[in-house]
C-alpha positions as CSV (number, residue, x, y, z in Angstrom):
1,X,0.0,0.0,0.0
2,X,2.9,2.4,1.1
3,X,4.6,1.6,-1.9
4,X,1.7,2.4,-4.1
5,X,1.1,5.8,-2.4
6,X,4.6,6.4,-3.1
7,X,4.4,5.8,-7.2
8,X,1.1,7.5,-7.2
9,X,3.0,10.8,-5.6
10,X,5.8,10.2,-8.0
11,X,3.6,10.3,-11.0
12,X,1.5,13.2,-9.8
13,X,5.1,15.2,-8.8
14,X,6.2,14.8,-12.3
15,X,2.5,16.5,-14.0
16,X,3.2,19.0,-11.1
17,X,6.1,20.0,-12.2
18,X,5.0,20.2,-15.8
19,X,2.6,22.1,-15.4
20,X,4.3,24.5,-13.4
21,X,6.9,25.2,-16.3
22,X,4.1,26.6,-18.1
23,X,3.2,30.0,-18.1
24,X,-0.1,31.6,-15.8
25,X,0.1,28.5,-14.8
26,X,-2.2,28.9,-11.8
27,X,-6.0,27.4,-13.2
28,X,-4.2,24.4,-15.0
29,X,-2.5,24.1,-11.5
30,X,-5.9,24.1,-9.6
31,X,-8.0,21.7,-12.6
32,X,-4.8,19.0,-12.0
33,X,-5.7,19.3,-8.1
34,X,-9.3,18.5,-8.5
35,X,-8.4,15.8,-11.3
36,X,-5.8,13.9,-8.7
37,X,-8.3,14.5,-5.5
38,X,-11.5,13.3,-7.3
39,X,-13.3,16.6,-5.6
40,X,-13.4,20.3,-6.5
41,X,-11.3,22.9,-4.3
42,X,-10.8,26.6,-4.0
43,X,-7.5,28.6,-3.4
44,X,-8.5,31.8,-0.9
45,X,-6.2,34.2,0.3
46,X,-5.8,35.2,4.2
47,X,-8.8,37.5,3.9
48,X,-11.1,34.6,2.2
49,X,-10.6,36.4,-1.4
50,X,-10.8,33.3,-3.8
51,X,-7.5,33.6,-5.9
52,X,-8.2,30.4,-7.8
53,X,-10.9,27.8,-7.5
54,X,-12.1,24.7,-9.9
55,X,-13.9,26.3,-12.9
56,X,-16.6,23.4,-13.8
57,X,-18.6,21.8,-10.6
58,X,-22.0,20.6,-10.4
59,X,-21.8,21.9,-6.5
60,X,-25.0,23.2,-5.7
61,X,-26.0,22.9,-2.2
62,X,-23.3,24.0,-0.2
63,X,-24.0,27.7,0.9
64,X,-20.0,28.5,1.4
65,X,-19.1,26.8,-1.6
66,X,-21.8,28.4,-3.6
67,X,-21.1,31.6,-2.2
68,X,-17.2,31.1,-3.0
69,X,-18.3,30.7,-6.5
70,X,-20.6,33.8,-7.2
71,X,-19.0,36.4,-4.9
72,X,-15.3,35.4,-4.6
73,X,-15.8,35.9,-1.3
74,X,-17.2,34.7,2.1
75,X,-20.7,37.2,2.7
76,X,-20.7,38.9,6.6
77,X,-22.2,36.1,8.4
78,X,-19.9,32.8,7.3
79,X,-16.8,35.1,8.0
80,X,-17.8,35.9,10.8
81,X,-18.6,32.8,12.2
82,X,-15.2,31.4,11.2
83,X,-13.5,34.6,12.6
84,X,-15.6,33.7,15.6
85,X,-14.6,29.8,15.2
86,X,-10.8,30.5,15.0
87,X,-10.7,28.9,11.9
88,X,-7.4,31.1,10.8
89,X,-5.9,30.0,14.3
90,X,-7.0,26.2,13.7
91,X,-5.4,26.7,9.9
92,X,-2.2,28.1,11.0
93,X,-1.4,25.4,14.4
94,X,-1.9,22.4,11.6
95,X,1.3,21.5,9.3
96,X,-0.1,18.8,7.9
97,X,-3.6,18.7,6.1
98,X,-6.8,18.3,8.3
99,X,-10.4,17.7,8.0
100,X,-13.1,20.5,9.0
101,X,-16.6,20.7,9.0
102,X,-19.3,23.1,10.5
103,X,-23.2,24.2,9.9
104,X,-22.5,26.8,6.7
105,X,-20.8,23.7,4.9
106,X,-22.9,20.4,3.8
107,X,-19.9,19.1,2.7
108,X,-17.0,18.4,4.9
109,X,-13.9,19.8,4.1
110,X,-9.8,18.7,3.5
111,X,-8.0,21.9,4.5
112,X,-3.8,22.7,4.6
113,X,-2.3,26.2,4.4
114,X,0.1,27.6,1.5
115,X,3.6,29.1,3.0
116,X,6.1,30.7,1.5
117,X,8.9,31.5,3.8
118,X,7.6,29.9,6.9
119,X,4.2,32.9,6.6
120,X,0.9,31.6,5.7
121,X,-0.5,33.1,2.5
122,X,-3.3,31.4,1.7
123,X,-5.5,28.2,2.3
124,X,-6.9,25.0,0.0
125,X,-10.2,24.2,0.7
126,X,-11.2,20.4,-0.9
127,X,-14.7,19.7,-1.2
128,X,-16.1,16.1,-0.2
129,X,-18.8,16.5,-3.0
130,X,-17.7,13.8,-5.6
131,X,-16.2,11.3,-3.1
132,X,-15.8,10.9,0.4
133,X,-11.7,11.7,1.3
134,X,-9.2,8.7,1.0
135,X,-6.3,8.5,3.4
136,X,-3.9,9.1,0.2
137,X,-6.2,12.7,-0.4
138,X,-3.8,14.0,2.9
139,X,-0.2,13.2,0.9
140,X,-1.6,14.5,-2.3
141,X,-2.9,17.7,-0.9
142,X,0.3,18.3,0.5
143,X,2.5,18.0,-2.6
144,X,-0.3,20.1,-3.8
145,X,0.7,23.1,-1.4
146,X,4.3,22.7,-2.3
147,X,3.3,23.3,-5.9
148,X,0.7,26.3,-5.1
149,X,3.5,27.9,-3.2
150,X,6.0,28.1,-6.3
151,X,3.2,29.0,-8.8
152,X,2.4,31.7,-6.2
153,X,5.4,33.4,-5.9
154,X,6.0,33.6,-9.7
155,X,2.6,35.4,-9.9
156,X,3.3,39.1,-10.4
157,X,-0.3,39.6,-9.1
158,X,0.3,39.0,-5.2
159,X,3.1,40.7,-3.2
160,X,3.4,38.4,-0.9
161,X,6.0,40.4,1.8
162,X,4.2,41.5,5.3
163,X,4.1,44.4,5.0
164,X,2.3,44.4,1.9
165,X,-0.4,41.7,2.4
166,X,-3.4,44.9,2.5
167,X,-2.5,45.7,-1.8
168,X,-5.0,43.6,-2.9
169,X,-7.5,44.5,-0.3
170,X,-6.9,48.2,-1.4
171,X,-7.0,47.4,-4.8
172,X,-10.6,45.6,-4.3
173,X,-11.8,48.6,-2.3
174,X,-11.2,50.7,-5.6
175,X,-12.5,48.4,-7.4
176,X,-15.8,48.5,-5.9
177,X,-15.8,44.6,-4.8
178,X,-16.9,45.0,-1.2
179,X,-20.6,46.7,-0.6
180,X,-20.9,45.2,2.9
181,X,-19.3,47.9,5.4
182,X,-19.7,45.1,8.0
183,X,-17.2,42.4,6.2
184,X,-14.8,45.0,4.9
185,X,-14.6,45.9,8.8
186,X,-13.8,42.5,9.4
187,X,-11.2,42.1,6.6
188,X,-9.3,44.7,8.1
189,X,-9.4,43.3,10.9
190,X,-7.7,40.4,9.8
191,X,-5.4,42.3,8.1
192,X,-4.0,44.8,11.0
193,X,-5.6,47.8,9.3
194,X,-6.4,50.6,11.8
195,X,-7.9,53.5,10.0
196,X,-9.3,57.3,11.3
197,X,-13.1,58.0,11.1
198,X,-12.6,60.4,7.7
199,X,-11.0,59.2,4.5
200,X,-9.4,60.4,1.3
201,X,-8.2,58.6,-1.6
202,X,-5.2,60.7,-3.2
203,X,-4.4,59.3,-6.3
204,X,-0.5,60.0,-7.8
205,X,-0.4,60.1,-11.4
206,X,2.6,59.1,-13.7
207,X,2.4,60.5,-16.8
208,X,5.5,63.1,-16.6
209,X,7.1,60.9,-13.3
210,X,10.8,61.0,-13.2
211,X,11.6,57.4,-13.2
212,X,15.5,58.0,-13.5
213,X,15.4,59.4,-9.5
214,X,12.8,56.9,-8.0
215,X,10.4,54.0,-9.3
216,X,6.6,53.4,-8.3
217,X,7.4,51.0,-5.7
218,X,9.8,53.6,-3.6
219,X,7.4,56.0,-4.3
220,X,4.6,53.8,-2.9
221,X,6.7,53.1,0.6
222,X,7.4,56.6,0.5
223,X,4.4,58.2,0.8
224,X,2.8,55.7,2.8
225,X,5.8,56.2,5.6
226,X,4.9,60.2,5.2
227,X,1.3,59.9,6.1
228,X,-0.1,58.3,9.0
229,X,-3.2,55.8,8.9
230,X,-2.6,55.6,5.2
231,X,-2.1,52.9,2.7
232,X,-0.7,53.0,-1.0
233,X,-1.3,50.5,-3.6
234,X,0.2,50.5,-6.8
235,X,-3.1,50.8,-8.9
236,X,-3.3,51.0,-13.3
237,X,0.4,51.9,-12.9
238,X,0.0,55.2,-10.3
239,X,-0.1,55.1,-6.9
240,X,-3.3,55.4,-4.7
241,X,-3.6,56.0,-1.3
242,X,-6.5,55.3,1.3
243,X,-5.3,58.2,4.0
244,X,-7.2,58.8,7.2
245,X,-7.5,61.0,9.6
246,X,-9.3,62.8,12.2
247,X,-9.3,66.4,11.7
248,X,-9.7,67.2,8.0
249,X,-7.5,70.5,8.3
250,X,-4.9,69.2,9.8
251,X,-4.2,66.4,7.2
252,X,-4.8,68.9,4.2
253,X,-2.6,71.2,5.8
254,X,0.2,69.5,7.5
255,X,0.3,66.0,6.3
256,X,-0.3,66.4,3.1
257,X,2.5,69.2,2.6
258,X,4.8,67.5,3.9
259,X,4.8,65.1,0.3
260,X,4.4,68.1,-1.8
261,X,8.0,68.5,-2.1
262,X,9.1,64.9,-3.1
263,X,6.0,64.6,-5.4
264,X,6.8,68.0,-7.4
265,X,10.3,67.1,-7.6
266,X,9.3,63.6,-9.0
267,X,7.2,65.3,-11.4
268,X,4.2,63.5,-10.1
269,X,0.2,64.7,-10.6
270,X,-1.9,64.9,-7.0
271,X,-5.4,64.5,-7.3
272,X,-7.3,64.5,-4.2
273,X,-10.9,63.4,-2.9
274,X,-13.5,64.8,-1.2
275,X,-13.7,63.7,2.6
276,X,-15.8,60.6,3.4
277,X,-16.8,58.2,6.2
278,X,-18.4,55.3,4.8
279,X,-15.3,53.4,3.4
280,X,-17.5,51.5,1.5
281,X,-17.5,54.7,-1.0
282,X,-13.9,54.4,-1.8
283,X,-14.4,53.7,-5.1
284,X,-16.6,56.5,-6.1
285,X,-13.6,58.8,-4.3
286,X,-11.4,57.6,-6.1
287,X,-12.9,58.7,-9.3
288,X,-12.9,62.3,-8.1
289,X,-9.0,61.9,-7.6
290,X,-8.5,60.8,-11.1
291,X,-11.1,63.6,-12.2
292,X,-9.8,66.3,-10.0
293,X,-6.2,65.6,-12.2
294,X,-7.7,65.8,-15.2
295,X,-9.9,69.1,-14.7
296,X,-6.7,70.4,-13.1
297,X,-4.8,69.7,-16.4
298,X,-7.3,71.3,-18.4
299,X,-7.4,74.5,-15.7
300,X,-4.6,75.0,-14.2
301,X,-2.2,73.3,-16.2
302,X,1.2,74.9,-14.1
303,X,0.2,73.2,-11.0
304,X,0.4,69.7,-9.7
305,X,-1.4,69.3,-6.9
306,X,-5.4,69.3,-7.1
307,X,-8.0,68.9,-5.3
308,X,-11.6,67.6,-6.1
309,X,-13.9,69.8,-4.1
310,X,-11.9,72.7,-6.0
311,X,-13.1,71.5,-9.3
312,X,-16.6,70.2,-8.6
313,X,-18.8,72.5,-11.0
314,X,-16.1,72.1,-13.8
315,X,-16.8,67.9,-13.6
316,X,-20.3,68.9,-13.8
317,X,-19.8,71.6,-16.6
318,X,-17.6,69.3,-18.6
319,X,-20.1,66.0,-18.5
320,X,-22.8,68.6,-19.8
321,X,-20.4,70.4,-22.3
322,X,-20.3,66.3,-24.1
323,X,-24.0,67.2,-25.0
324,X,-23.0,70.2,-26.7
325,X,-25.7,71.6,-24.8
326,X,-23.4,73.9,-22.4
327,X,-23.1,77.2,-23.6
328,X,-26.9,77.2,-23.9
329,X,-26.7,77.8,-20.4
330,X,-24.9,80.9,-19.9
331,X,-26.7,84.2,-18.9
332,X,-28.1,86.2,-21.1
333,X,-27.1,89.7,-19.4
334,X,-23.8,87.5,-19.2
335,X,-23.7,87.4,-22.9
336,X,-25.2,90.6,-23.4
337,X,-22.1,92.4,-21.0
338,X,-19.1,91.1,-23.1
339,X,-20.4,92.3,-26.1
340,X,-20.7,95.7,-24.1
341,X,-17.0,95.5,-23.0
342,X,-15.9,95.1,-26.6
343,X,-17.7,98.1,-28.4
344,X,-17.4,100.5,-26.1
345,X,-13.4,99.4,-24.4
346,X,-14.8,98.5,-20.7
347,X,-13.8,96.0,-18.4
348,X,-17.3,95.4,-17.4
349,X,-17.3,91.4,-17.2
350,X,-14.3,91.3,-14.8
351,X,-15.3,93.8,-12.3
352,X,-18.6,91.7,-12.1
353,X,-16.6,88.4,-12.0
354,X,-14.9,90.4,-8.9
355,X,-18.3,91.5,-7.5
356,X,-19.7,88.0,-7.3
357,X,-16.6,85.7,-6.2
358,X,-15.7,88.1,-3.5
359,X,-19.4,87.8,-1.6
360,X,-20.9,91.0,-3.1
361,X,-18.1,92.8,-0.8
362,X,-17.4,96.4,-2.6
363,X,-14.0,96.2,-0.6
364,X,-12.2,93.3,-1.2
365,X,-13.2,93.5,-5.5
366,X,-11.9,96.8,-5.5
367,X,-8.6,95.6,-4.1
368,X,-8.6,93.1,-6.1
369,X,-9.2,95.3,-9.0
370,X,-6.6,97.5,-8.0
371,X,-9.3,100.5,-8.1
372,X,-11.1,102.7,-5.7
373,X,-14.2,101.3,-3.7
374,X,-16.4,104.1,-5.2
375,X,-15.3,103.5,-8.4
376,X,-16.4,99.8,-7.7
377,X,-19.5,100.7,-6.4
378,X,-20.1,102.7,-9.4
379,X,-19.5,100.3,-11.6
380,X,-21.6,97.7,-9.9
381,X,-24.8,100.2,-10.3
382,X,-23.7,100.9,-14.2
383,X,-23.6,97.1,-14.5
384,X,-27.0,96.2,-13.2
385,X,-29.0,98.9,-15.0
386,X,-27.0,97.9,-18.4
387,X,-28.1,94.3,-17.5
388,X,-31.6,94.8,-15.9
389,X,-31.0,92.4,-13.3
390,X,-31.2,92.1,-9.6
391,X,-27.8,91.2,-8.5
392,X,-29.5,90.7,-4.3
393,X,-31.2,87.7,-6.2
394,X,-29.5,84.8,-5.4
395,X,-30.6,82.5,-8.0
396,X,-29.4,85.3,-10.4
397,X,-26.3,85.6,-8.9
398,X,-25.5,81.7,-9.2
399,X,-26.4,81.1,-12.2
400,X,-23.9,84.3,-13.8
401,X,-21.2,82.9,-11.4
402,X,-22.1,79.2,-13.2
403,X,-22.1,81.2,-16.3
404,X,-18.5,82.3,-15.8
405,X,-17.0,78.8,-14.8
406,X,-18.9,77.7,-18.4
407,X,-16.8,80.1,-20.4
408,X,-13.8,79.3,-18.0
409,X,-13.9,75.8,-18.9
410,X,-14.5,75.8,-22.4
411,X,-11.9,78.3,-23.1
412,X,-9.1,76.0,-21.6
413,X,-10.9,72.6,-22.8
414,X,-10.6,74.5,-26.7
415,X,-6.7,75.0,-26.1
């Protein structure tokens, strides 16, 4: 009997070994596993992300399994019950393969961990749904492992160092995996991620970085050493960065100045989110990183650094300016006052730019203007006669303020 185990290992070693000379070798790796066990199995990292699982089962009344195969992941209440269970801890004290069974699987389970460098990295799950487990099933699932350990680290995918064990979690969070604030809680848990109660997602763009003084990956470890409760991921070749904090001023003001120097001098883009507190929504802030860089481009083209709440009514502007539809809604008396300033030589449209973006206060637009504050005041009362409106209405007011941001943006966007 021994010496047939022994062959039977010997064979599978060999179709191991062949496979693993192949390239993305990982599914072909996990099809062999279910071929040499008789039962289908799953591959799950440390946070119960499925990195690889058999593709063709007729598994259909097992909730964990069926869950595993639809969502990738484990839904609030299994994980829970496991983190409850200690099923990591009972994974991690077991160096040899062990059974396991509980009330969210109807089938019982062959378990062993996946290490690399004496760390756990991830777990096999075998499914008793074919065939109830031979005593052989142990050996093979070992040799198994051994062969998911090397196919894992030749996977550019998964940085499998300590300290970088949260990148894929970050990089699911972007993409909008998680929905349940609950088991994303949980996961970070697991993981040793302590966060504030406000977030940002600041997202470092490439396109002009130096990469003769620094590459991503130094500049990744960099900023995340700068900021505290912050995490970078290398993301669509940038780097993105889940920072939290407390106070919001204080991180826009100190923390985050303290990186403006590397990241100019590294030619890097900043764009920067709006605050949130449901990290659920990092997804959605993430997209007004990568927004706020690409309004900023069209804007402000000589600065790096931008933030999204900065540019909010030019995101707006520029969705509506796809219709062609935008310069429909610019103010008539708008309209009406530039044609003034260039027949009769005036500088009507800037004093009541001026007027408007300083509050209606006659001081601070004359200073601004460089001109006296009766000569401002003056002007304002020329203005609203020429114009017939009410500039005390607010909806008025708004919508030639919205006006000017229109012509603003399409001015740049044309150049």
């Amino acid at each position: 009997m021994e010496d047939q185990l022994h062959a039977l290992l010997s064979t599978y070693s060999m179709r191991l070994m062949k496979t693993l000379s192949k390239e993305n070798s990982l599914q072909s790796l996990v099809e062999l596993g279910t071929e040499m066990l008789g039962n289908p199995l799953t591959v799950t990292d440390i946070v119960t992300k499925v990195i690889a699982q058999t593709a063709t089962t007729h598994v259909t009344d097992d909730p964990v399994w069926n869950t595993l195969n639809s969502e990738k992941y484990f839904d609030f209440e299994t994980f829970s019950y496991y983190a409850k269970n200690r099923l990591g801890e009972e994974t991690e004290k077991h160096d040899k393969p062990f059974y396991w069974s509980d009330p969210y699987c109807k089938y019982r389970r062959l378990m062993n961990k996946i290490t690399i460098g004496g760390k756990t990295l991830a777990t096999i799950a075998v499914c008793a749904h074919n065939r109830d487990f031979k005593k052989e099933d142990e050996a093979i699932l070992s040799l198994l492992c051994d062969a998911f350990a090397i196919e894992l680290q030749k996977d550019k995918y998964y940085q499998f160092s300590q300290g970088l064990l949260h990148q894929g979690f970050l990089q699911d969070l972007i993409d909008g995996k998680y929905t349940d604030e609950r088991l994303i809680i949980e996961r970070m848990k697991v993981l040793n991620l302590n966060f504030k109660s406000k977030f940002f997602v600041i997202s470092l763009d490439t396109q002009y970085f130096n990469t003769t003084s620094a590459t991503l990956p130094y500049m990744r470890d960099t900023v995340e050493s700068k900021l505290v409760n912050a995490k970078a991921v290398i993301y669509n070749n940038n780097v993105v960065i889940l920072a939290s904090c407390e106070n919001e001023m204080h991180f826009l003001e100190i923390q985050l100045n303290s990186l403006k120097e590397i990241l100019k001098k590294n030619n890097m883009q900043v764009g920067v989110s709006r605050s949130f507190t449901h990290i659920t929504e990092v997804k959605d802030h993430y997209l007004e990183s990568v927004e706020a860089i690409r309004l900023g481009n069209i804007l402000n083209k000589e600065h790096y650094f931008y933030r999204y709440e900065n540019y909010i009514l030019y995101d707006l502007i520029s969705n509506y300016s796809r219709t062609d539809k935008c310069r429909r809604l610019i103010h008539h008396a708008l309209i009406k006052l530039i044609e003034y300033d260039k027949e009769n030589g005036t500088d009507y449209v800037q004093s009541l730019y001026n007027y408007i973006y300083y509050f209606k206060n006659i001081k601070d637009s004359a200073e601004a203007l460089n001109i006296h504050r009766n000569t401002m005041f003056h002007r304002v009362e020329k203005i609203e006669r020429l114009l017939n409106v009410d500039l005390n209405d607010t909806d008025v007011v708004f919508q030639l303020y919205l006006s000017y941001k229109i012509l603003e943006y399409c001015k740049n966007s044309a150049t």
